[in-house]
N, C-alpha and C positions, 0 to 999 in steps of 0.2 A: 210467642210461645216456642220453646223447646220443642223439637219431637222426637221423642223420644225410641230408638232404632231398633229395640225388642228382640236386641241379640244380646248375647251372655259373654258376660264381663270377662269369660274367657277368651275370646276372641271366634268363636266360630258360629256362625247364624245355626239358629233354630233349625230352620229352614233345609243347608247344608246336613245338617247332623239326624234328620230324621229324614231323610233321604238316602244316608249312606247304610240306616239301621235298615229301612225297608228294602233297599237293595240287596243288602245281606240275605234278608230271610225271603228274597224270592229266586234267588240264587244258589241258596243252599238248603240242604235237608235238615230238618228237628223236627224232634221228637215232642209228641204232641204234650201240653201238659194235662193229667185229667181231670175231669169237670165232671159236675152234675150229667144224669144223659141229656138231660133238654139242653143242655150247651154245644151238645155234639157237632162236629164238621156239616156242608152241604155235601149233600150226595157229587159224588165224584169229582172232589178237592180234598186229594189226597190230606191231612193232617202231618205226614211227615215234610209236607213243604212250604209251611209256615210258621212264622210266629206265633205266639201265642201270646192274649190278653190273658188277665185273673178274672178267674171265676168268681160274679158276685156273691156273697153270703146269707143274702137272704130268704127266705121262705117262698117265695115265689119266684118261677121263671117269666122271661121276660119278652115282650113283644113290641114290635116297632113296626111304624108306618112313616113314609114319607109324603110331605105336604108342598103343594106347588104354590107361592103365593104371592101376590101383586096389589102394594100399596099405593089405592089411585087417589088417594091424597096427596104424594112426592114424586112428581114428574124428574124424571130418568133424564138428565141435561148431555151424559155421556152415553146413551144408546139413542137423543136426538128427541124431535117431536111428537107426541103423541105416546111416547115410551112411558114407565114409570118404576116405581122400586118392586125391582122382581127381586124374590126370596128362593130358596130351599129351605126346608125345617122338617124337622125330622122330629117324629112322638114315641117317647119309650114309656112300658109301662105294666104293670104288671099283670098276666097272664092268665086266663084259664086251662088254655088246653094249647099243647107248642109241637103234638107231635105230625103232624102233617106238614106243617110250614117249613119253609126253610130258611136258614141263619142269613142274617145280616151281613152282609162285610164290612168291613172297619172303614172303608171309604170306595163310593160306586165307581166302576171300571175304571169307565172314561176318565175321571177325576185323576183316578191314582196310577193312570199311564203317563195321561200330561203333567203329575207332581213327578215320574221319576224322570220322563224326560228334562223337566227344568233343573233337576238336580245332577244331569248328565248320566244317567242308569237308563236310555231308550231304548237300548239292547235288551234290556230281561224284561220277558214275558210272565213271570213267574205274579204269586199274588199275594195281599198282604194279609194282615191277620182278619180273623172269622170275628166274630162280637160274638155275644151271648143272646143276642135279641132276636128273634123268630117275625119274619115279616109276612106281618097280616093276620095271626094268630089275634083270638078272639077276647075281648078286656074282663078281669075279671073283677066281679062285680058283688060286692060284699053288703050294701042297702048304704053305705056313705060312699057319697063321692070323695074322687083322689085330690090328695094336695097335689098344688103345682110349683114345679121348678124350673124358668128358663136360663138355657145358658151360653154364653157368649165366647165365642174361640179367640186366641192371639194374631196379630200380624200376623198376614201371608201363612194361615196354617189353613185347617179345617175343622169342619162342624165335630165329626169324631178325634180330633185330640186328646181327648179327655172322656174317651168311653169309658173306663174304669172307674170311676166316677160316678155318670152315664148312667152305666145300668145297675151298678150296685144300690143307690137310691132309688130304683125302680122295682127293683127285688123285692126292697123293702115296703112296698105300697104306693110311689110316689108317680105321676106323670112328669116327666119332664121332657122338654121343648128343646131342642139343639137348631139354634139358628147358624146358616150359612151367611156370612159377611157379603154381599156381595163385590167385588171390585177386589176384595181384600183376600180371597180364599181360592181354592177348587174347591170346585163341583158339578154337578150334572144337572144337566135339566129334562124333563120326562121326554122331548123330544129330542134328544139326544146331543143338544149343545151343552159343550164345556165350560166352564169358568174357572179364568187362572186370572191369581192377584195382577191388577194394574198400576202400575207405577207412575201413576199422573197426578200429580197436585190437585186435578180436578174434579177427580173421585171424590165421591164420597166414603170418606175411611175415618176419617178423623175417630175419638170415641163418642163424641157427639151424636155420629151416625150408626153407629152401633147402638148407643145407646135407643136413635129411633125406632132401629128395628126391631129391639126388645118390644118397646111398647107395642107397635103395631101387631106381636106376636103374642101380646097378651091381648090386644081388639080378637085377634083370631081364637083365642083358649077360651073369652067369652061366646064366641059364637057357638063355639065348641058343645060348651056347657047348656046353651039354651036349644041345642038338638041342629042347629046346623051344618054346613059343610064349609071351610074357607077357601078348602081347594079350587083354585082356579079353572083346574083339569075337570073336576067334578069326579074326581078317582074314589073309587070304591073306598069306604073308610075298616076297620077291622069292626068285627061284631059290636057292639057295649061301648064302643068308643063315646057315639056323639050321647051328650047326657052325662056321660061318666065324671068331667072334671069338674072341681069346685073352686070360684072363681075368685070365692072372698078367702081365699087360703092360697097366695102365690108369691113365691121368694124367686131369687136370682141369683147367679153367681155365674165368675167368666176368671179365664185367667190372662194373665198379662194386662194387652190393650183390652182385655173383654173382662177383668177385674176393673178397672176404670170405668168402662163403659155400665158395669152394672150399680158404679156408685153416682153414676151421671143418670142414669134410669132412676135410681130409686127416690136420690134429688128432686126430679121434674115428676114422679107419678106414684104415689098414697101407696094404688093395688099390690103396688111389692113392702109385703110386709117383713120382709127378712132378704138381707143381701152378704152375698159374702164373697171377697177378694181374692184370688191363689196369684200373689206376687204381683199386684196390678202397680203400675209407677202413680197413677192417682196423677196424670198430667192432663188436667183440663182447660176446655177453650171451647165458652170462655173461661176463665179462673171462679174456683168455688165460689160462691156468695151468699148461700144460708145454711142453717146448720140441719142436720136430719137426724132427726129423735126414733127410728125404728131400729131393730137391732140389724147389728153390720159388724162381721167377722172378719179380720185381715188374717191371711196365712201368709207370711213372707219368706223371702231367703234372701234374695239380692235388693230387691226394691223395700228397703228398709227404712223405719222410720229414722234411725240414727244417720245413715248415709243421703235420704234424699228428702230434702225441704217440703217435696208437694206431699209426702206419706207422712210427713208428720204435720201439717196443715190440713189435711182431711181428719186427721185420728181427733184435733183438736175441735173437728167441725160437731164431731157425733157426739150426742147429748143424752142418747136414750142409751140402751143394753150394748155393751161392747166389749172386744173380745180382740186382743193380738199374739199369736202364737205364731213360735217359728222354729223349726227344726232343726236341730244341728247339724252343720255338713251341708244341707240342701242348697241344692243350686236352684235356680230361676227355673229351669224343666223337672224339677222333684217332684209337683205334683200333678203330673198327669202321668201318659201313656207310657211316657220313653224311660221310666222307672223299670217295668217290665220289661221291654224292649231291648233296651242295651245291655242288659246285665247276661242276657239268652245270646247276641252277635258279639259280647266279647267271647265268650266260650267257644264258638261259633273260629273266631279268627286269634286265639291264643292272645288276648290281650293281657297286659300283667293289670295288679290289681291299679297301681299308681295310675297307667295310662285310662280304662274306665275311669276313674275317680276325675279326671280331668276335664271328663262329658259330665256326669251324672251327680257330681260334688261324692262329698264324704260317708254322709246318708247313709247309712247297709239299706239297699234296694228293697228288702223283704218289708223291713219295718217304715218303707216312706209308702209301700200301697199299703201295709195297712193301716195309716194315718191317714192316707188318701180315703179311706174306706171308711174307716168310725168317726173324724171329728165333723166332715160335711154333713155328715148322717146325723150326728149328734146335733147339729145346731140345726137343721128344718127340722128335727124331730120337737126340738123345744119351743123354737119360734112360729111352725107352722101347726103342728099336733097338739103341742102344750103337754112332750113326754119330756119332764124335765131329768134329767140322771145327772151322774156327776164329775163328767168326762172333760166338762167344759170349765168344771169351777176350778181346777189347779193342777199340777204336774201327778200326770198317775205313774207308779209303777210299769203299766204295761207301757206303755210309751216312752220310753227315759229322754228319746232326743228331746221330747215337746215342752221348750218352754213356754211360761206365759211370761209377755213383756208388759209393763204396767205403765 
């Protein structure tokens, strides 16, 4: 097997280039951008010394909880005997009431200390961006339970790479599940150990192993459902939470190695009825070996079916509902976070447009979040709700980069 190094064909890691963005904005002052109130800063973080995610668009604000969890079915070979697959997962979802609580951050302390020290930024103190998700705010609760969406991060990133995403499908009614890789990512754990990616063959990282951890994180969304708790901690869950999600209604979707991973989940396990790709290379191991008949969206830019053998060997595997749309100009980071991001620290450090354009592709920024924002929406709307519109059946006007590839 190839494996595939999940950096941009431009030459500079993921990893490197959202390091230098969060450096930026906790180094330097902006101006906040504005949002709904329930989006508003944490009491005393400042808004002028951060970045700023986009404002979801939908009808509901949004609340989030973090879940501690430990797969003791898959003994832990790299933390030794008696260990097993410990998690971080995070629950976003729509909201009753957000004004007591206070905002998420886009990734917890400790985490996003030890991401700027790996990126050589251990000097700044400063902090990254705020989310829109209110933690611990109370679920609301409408007499049908929520679809559900897990989702999967790239190489050496994290669970919030892709909050804008995240919560905007949250807004709109959805729970979704953001799993922490482990071996593969930062993050924190409730007693206050960190987790930075490990670069051992013997990890477990593959998408294989992602892909487990999907599943296991939908054992957890059932438990969820039938009134339990999977927290390991036993931590308080938000109001309306347990009971709220619906189990026979659950899709996926990851970007990169976590687009792969979620077509390696949906492969091995029925409960994902709807999965969808943002740029995954589709490099499995072992190699694909049956075809999967549920509906499967690829959004590409760099790992394309024309360019890479294994993208067009999966497209060829899907049998049932399908769908490949690709943007113009988008680079491999078009659809998540660093759309917003780098478009605010060029401004920020006088970049011309050409030099941006060499991180972020061609894409105009504005219209790659809101692609980011309506077409993942459009398709668990149709695949898991059964609201079908007509965003998905061919090129709209409002979108002009999005093509469909046939």
């Amino acid at each position: 097997m190839t494996t595939t190094p999940f950096i941009s064909r431009k030459g500079m890691t993921r990893r490197s280039m959202l390091g230098a963005v969060l450096a930026a904005g906790a180094a330097v002052p902006l101006a906040a951008v504005a949002g709904p109130a329930w989006a508003g800063p944490a009491t005393g973080a400042p808004a002028a010394t951060r970045l700023t995610l986009p404002s979801p668009t939908g009808p509901h604000p949004v609340g989030t909880v973090r879940l501690h969890l430990v797969d003791r079915s898959r003994p832990d070979a790299i933390a030794g005997p008696g260990h097993f697959r410990e998690l971080m997962a995070t629950v976003w979802y729509p909201a009753r009431d957000v004004r007591r609580y206070p905002v998420a951050p886009w990734m917890p302390d400790g985490a996003f200390q030890a991401f700027l020290a790996d990126v050589g930024f251990s000097e700044l103190t400063g902090l990254g961006p705020l989310t829109a998700g209110h933690v611990g705010a109370p679920v609301l609760r409408t007499g049908r339970r929520l679809p559900v969406v897990v989702f999967s991060h790239g190489a050496h990133s994290h669970q919030g790479d892709h909050t804008g995403v995240v919560q905007e499908l949250a807004s709109h009614g959805y729970a979704v599940v953001t799993v922490a890789h482990q071996y593969d990512t930062y993050t924190e754990f409730p007693d206050g150990r960190v987790a930075v990616p490990l670069f051992d063959r013997q990890a477990p990282t593959l998408p294989g192993d992602f892909a487990a951890d999907l599943r296991f994180v939908l054992d957890c969304v059932e438990q969820l459902a039938a009134g339990c708790n999977p927290d390991v901690d036993r931590t308080e869950l938000p109001a309306g939470l347990l009971g709220s999600l619906d189990p026979r209604r659950m899709g996926a979707f990851g970007w990169s190695k976590g687009g792969t991973a979620t077509a390696c989940a949906m492969l091995a396990d029925k409960r994902i009825r709807a999965g969808l790709s943002l740029d995954g290379p589709m490099q499995m191991n072992p190699p694909l070996a049956g075809d999967l008949d549920r509906p499967f969206m690829m959004m590409t830019a760099e790992f394309t079916r024309a360019t890479d053998p294994e993208a067009a060997a999966f497209w060829s595997h899907l049998r049932g509902w399908r769908r490949n749309i690709e943007a113009q100009g988008a680079a491999h980071i078009s659809y998540g976070d660093n759309e917003a991001l780098f478009p605010q620290v060029a401004k920020l450090f006088g970049w011309s447009g050409q030099q941006l354009q060499k991180v972020i592709g061609t894409l105009d920024p504005d219209q790659a979040v809101k692609i980011q924002q309506a077409y993942p929406l459009a398709f668990f709307d149709e695949h898991l709700r059964g609201r079908r519109g007509h965003l998905l059946d061919g090129p709209s006007p409002a979108f002009p980069a999005v093509m469909f590839l046939p």
